[in-house]
C-alpha positions as CSV (number, residue, x, y, z in Angstrom):
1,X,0.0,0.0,0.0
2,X,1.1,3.2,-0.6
3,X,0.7,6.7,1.8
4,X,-0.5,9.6,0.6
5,X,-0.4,13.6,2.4
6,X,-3.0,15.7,2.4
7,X,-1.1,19.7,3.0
8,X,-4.6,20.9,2.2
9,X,-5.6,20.4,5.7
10,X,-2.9,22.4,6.9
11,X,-2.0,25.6,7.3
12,X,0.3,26.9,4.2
13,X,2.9,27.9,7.4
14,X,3.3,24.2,7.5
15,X,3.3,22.8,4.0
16,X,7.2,23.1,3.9
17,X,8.0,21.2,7.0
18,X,5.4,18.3,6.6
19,X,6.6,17.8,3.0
20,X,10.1,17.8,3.9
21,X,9.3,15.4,7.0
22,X,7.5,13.1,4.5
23,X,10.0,12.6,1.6
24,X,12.1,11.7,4.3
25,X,9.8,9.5,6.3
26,X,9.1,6.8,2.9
27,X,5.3,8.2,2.2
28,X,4.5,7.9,-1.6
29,X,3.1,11.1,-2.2
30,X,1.9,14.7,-0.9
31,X,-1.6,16.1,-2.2
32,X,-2.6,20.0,-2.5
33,X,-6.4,20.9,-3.9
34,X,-6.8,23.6,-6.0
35,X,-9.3,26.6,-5.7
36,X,-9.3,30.2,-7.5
37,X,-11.8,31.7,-5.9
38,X,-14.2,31.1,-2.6
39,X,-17.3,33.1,-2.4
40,X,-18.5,35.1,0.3
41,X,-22.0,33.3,0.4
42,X,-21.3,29.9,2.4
43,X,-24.6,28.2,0.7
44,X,-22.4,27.4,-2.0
45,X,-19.9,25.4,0.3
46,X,-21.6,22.1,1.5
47,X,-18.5,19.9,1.4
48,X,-19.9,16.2,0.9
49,X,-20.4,14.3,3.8
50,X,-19.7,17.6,5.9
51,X,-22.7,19.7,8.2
52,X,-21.1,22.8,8.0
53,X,-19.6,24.9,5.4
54,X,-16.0,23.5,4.1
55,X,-14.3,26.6,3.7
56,X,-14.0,30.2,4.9
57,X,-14.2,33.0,2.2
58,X,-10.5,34.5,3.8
59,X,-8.4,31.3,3.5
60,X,-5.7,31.3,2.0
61,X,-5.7,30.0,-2.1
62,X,-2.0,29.5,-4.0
63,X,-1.8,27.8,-7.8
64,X,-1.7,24.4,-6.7
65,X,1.6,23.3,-9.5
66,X,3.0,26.5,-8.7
67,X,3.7,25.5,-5.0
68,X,4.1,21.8,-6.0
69,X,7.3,23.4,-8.4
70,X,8.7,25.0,-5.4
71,X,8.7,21.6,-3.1
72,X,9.9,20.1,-5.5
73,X,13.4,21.3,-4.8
74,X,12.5,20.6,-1.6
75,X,12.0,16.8,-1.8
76,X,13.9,14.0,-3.2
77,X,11.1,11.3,-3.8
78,X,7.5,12.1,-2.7
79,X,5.0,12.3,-6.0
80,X,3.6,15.5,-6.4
81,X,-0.1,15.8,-7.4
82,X,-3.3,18.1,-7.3
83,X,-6.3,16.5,-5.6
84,X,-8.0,17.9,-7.6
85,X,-7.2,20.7,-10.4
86,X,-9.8,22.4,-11.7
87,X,-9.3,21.7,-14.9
88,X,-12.0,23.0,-17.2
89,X,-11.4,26.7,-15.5
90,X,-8.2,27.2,-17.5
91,X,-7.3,26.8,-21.5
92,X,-5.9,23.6,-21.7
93,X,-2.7,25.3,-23.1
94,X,-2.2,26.9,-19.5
95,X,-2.9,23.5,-17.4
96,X,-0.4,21.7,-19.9
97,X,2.1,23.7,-19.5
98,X,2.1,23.9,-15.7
99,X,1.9,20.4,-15.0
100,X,4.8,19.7,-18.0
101,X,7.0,22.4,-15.5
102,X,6.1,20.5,-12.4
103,X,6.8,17.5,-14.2
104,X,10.2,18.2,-15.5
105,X,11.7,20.7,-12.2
106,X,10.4,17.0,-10.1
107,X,12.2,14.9,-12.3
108,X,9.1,12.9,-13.2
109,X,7.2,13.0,-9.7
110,X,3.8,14.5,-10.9
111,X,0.4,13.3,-10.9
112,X,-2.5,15.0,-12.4
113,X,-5.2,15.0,-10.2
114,X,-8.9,16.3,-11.9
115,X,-12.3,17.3,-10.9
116,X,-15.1,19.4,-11.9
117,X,-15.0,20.2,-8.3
118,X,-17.2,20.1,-5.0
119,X,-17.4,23.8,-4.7
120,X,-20.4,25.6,-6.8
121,X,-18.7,28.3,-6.1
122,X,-15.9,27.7,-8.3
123,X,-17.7,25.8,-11.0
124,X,-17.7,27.7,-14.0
125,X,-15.2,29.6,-15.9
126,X,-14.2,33.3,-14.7
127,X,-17.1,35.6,-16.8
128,X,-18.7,32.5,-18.3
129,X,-22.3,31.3,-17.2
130,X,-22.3,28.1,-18.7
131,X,-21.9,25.2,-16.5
132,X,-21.3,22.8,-19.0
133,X,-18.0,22.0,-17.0
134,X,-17.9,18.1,-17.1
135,X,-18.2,17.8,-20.7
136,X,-15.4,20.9,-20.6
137,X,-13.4,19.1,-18.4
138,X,-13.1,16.1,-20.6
139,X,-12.5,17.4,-23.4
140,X,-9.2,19.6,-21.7
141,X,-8.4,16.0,-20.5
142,X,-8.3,15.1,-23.9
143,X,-6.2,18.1,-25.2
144,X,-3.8,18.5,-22.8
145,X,-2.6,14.6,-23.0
146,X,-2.2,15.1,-26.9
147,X,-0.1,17.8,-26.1
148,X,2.3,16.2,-23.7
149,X,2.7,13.1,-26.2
150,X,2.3,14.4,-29.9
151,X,5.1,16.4,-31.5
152,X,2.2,19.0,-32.9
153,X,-1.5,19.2,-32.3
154,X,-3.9,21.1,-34.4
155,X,-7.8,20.7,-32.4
156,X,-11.2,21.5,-33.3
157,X,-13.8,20.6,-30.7
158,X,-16.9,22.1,-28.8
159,X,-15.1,24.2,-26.6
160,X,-12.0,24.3,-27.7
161,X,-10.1,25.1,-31.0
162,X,-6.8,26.3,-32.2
163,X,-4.2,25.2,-35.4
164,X,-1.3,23.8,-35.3
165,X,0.7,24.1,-32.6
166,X,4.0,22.7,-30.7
167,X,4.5,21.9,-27.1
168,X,7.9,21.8,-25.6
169,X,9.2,20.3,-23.5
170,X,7.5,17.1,-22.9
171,X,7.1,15.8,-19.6
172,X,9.8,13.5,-18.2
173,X,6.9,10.8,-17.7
174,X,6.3,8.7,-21.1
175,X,2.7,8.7,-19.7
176,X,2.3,11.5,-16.8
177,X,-0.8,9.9,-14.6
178,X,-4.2,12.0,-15.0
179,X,-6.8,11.0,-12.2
180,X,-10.2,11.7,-12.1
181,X,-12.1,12.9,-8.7
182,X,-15.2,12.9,-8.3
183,X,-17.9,11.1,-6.5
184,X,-20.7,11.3,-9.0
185,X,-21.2,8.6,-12.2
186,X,-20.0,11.2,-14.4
187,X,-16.8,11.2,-12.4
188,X,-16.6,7.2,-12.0
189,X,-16.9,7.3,-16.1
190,X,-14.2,9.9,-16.4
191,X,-12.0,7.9,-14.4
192,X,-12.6,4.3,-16.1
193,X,-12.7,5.3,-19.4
194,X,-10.6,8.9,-20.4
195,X,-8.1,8.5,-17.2
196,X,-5.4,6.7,-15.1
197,X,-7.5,6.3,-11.9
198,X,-9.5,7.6,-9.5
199,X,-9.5,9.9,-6.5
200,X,-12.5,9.1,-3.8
201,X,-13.2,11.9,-1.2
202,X,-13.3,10.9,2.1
203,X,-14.6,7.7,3.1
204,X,-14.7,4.5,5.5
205,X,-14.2,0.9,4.2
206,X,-17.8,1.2,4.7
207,X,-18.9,4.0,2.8
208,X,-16.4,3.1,-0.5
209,X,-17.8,0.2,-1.2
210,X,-20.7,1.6,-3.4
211,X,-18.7,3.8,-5.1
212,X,-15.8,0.9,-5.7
213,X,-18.6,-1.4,-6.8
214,X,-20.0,1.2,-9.4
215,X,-16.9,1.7,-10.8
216,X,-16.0,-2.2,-11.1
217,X,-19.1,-1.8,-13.7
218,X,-17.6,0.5,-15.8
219,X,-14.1,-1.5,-16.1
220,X,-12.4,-3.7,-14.1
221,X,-9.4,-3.0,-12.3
222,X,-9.0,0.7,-12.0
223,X,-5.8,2.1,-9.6
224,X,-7.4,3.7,-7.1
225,X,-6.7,6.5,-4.6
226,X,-8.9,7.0,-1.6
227,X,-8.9,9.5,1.1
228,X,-8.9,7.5,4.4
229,X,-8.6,10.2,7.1
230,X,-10.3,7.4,9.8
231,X,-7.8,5.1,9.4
232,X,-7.8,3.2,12.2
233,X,-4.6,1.0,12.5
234,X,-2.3,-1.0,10.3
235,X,-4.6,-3.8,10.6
236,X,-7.4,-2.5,8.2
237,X,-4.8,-1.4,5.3
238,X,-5.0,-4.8,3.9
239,X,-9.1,-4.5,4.0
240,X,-8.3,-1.6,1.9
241,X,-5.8,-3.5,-0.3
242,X,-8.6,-6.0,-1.2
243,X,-10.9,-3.9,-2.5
244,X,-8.7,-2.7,-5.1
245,X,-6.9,0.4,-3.2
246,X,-3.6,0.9,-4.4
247,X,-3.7,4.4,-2.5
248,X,-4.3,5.9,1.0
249,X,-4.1,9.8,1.6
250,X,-4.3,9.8,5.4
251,X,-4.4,12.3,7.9
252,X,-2.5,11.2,11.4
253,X,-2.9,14.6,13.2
254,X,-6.0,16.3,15.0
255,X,-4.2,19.5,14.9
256,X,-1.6,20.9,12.5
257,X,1.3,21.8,14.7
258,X,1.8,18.0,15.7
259,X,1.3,17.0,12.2
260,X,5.1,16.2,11.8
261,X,5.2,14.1,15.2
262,X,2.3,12.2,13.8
263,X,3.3,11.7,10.6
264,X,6.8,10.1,12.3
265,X,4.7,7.8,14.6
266,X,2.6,7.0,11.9
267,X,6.0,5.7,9.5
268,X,7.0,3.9,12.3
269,X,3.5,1.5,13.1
270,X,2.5,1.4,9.2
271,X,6.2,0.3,8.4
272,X,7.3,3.1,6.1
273,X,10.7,2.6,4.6
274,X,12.9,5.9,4.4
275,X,14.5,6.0,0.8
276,X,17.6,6.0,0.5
277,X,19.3,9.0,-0.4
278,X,21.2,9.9,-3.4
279,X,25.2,9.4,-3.0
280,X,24.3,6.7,-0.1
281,X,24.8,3.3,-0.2
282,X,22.1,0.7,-0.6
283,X,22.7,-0.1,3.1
284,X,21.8,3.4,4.0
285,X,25.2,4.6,5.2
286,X,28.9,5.8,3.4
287,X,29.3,8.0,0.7
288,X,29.5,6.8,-2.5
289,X,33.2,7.9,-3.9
290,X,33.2,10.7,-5.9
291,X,35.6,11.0,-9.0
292,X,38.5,13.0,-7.7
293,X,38.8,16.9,-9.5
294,X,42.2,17.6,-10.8
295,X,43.7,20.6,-9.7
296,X,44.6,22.5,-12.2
297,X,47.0,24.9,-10.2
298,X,49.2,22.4,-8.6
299,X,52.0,21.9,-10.6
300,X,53.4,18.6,-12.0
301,X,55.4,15.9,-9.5
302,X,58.2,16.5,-12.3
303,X,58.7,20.3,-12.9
304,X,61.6,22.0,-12.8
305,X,61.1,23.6,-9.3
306,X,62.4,22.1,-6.6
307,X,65.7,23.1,-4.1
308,X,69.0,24.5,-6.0
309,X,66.5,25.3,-9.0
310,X,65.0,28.6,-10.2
311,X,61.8,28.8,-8.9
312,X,59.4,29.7,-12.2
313,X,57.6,33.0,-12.1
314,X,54.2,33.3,-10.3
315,X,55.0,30.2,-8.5
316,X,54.8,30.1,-4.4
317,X,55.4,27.3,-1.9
318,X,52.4,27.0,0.3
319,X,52.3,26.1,4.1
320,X,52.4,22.3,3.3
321,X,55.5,22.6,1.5
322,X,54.0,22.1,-1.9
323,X,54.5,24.3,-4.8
324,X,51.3,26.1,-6.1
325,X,50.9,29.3,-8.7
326,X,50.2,32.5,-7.6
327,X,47.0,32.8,-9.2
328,X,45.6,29.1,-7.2
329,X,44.5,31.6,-3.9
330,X,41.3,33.1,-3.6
331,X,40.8,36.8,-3.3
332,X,42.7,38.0,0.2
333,X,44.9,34.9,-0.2
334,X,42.5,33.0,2.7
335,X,40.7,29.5,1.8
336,X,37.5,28.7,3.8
337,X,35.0,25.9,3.2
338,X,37.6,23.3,1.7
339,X,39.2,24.6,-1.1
340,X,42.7,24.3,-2.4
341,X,44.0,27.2,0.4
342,X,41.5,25.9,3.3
343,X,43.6,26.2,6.5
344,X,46.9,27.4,4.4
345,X,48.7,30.6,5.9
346,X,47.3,34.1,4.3
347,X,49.8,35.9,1.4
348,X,52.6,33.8,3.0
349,X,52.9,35.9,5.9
350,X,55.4,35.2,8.9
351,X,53.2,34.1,12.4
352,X,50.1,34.2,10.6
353,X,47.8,32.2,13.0
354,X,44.2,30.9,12.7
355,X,41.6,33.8,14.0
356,X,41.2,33.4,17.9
357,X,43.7,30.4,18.2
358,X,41.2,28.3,16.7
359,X,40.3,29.3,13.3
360,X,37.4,31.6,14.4
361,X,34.7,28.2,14.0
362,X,35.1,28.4,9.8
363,X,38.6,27.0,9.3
364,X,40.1,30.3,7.9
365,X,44.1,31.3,8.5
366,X,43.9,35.3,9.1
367,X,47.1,37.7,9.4
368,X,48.2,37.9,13.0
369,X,46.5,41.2,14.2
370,X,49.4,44.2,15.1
371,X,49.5,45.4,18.4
């Protein structure tokens, strides 16, 4: 089974931190929904399965591949995907191309998460009043994957039409993953027949098992994600597993300032495996050699420098003894940080001693101070 994140049930504060502590900790992947705008009348905002209103007009909204770009340099491992983008609200053009950034900046760690979307609020186009948004949405779907796979694409549909166009560059992913969300039978037939999977909201082993069984109808054997924020313990995980969950987006924490600490204990009881981290070995510990840099400023075991010779223009000896060219020291003649002049004496100066006895913390050889 593989763990999902949800950071959309955390303050933005924490998004860093809890997707930093999960690439770390061995979960699969890290979630963020996607909203432009929320409304100001609540009747708009019945989140299923929810009594009260599922958002607040003054929370905070970001561009869901946008932020998935910038933790991506943050993370090593953990898939990066949009539960769900709004898809049909853009130009298939602009979705493309954000997901074909997150794609390539991740090195192939995105997923393409869809929906029409819970929130009425949201559910048509900026300045348009149609709400024709599912049949919108699939044909986006439909666009955008030509566009990530075909060297040109010319398209003439209902709501969408342009000529002959290019898109570069493709995303790293042969096939990036597009799931559908969606709880309704126009989501379940997105899913099994134009998509890679599909996203559940919310739900018990109980409550699934309609909506897994409807699916089943429409084709066998569809990956499934499911959002399984009652998870009780690593005992009903393989209940999961047999009804076809390949998937669980799971919530450990009641409250968002422990969400690291639970996310730990949770790794721990559900037996997540850490990956291993580049330039490790496959036991988890030593570097991995690295091919030795020449240096290009030492000179050669067999020139002409050495005692009773003429010492060559521009050439020093350095504190070790060696012989080095002028030009191998850094600006101000100190090294720091483990280069070529680290802990060597400044500009050859007599008594030149580390900076208060002990090299001031950084390593660094400074001119004796007069007195």
């Amino acid at each position: 089974m593989k763990f999902g994140v949800p950071l959309g049930l955390l303050h933005p504060a924490a998004w860093k931190d809890v997707a930093v502590a999960a690439d770390e900790l061995g979960f699969e992947s890290m979630w963020l929904p996607e909203h432009l705008v929320f409304t100001t009348d609540l009747s708009t905002a019945h989140y299923p399965g929810a009594t009260s209103p599922g958002i607040k007009p003054g929370t905070p909204l970001f561009d869901a591949p946008a932020y998935l770009c910038w933790l991506a340099a943050l993370t090593s491992h953990v898939k990066l995907g949009t539960a769900v983008q709004l898809l049909a609200l853009r130009h298939p053009f602009v979705s493309a191309r954000a997901f074909a950034t997150l794609d390539v900046v991740s090195a192939g760690r995105a997923v393409c998460g869809v929906g029409a979307g819970w929130y009425r609020g949201s559910g048509t186009r900026p300045g348009c009043r149609s709400r024709a948004g599912g049949a919108r949405l699939d044909e986006a779907i439909e666009v955008v994957r030509r566009l990530w796979s075909e060297p040109v694409v010319a398209h003439s549909g209902r709501f969408y039409s342009f000529p002959e166009v290019a898109f570069e560059p493709k995303p790293v992913q042969p096939h990036l993953p597009v799931l559908a969300g969606g709880e309704s039978d126009a989501a379940l037939r997105r899913a099994a027949l134009l998509c890679d999977g599909w996203i559940s909201m919310p739900h018990t082993l109980a409550s699934i098992r309609p909506r897994l069984a409807a699916l089943a109808r429409l084709r066998s054997g569809v990956p499934v994600t499911a959002h399984a924020y009652e998870l009780g313990s690593p005992d009903e995980v393989a209940e999961w597993a047999a009804l076809g969950v390949e998937r669980l987006i799971v919530r450990p924490w009641t409250r968002g300032r422990d969400a690291v600490a639970h996310l730990t204990r949770f790794a721990t009881a559900y037996g997540l495996t850490p990956p291993v981290a580049p330039g490790l070995t496959a036991a988890g510990y030593g570097l991995t050699p690295r091919r030795p840099r020449p240096d290009r400023h030492r000179l050669r075991p067999d020139a002409p420098v050495g005692p009773g010779l003429t010492r060559p223009h521009g050439v020093v000896r350095r504190g070790d003894g060696r012989w080095c060219r002028r030009s191998a020291r850094p600006p101000g003649g100190c090294g720091g940080g483990g280069g070529p002049w680290a802990g060597r004496r400044c500009r050859g100066t007599p008594g030149a001693r580390p900076m208060s006895g002990d090299g001031g913390g950084h390593g660094r050889w400074s001119r004796a101070p007069r007195r």
